[in-house]
C-alpha positions as CSV (number, residue, x, y, z in Angstrom):
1,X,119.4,58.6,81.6
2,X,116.3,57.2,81.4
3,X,113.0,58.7,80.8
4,X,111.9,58.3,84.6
5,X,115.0,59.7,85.6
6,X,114.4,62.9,83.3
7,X,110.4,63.6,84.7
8,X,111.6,62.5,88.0
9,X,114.3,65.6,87.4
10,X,112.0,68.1,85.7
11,X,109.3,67.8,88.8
12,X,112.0,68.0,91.5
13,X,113.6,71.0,89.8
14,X,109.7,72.4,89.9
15,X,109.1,71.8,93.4
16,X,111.7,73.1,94.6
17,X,111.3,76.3,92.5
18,X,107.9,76.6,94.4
19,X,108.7,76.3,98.0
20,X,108.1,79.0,100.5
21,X,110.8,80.7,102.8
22,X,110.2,79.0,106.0
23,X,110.6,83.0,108.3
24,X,107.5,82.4,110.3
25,X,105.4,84.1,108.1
26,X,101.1,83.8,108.4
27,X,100.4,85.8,105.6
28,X,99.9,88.8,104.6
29,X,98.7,92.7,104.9
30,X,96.4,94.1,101.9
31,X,95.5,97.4,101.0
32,X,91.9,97.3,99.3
33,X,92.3,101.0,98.3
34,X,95.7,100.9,96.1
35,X,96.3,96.9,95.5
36,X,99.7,97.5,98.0
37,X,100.8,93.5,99.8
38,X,103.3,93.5,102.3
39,X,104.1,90.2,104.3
40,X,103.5,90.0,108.2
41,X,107.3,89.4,108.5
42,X,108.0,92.7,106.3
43,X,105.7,94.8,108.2
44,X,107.2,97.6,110.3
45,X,105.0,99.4,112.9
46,X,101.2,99.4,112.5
47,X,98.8,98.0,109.4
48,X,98.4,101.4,107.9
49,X,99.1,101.6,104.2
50,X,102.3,103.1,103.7
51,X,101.2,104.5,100.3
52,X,97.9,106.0,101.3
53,X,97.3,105.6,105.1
54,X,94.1,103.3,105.0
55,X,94.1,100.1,107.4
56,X,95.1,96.9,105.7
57,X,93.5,93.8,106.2
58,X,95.0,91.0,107.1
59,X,94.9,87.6,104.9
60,X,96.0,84.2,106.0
61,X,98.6,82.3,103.7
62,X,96.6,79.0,102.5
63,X,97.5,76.6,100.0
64,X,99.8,76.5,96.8
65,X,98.3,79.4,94.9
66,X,99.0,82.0,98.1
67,X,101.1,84.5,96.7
68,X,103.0,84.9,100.1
């Protein structure tokens, strides 16, 4: 195996490791009161906190740092 072979493996193994489900997700819902995420596609029912009742807010997934 040569050395091209071996990064070519290491950054494949990486990207792949990185990729998003593909479920139709936007983004997500955030609670500014208690630091609570849930995904659009995990979100039952309305965008009240489940923890403490506030509204969440709703933030777009956008590029490779999203945590969605």
């Amino acid at each position: 195996m040569s050395i091209l072979d071996s990064i070519t493996e290491v950054l494949t193994a990486q990207s792949s490791a990185k990729s998003r489900p593909d479920d139709g997700s936007k983004g997500a819902y955030w609670c500014d009161n208690c630091d609570v995420r849930i995904r659009d596609v995990d979100l039952e029912g309305d965008e009240t906190c489940p923890d403490c009742g506030e509204e969440m807010r709703f933030e777009r997934a956008s590029g490779r740092s999203c945590a969605c």
